[in-house]
Steps between C-alpha positions, in 0.01 A plus 500: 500500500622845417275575211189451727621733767563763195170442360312553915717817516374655171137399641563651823619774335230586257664407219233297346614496156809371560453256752268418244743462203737294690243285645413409124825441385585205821108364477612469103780318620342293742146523477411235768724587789322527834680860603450667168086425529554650855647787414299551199187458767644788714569743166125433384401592812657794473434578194102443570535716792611824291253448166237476763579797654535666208187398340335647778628876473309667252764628394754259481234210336608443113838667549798363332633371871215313544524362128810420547475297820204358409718371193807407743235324709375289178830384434549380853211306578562288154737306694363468829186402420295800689228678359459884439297537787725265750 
């Protein structure tokens, strides 16, 4: 499927937020289909992955990035089921 492989690219490429967008707009579409969730898996991951490091730079902890993503990551993991933490 050709949207999937544009939503891994934006991941791969760091493009959380809109990997993120379109993610949201197929899972609204089909909320229970297998390859969405999987994706969705590998974007929270990703998403995880960055707030975390963020949250532990001084400096970076409470920034609008890691609001943001920690937002992004919300809306993710309301349709597959994961928690905040994993």
């Amino acid at each position: 499927m050709q949207e999937l492989r544009s939503i891994e690219q934006l991941i791969s490429g760091g493009l959380l937020a809109a990997a993120t967008e379109e993610l949201l707009l197929r899972l609204e579409q089909a909320p229970a289909d297998k390859e969405l969730i999987r994706v969705s898996s590998n974007l929270s991951a990703r998403l995880r992955s960055r707030c975390m490091n963020l949250a532990c730079n001084k400096a970076t902890d409470g920034s609008l990035e890691a609001i943001e993503l920690e937002d992004l990551l919300r809306r993710v993991i309301a349709f597959n089921g994961e928690g905040i933490y994993g």
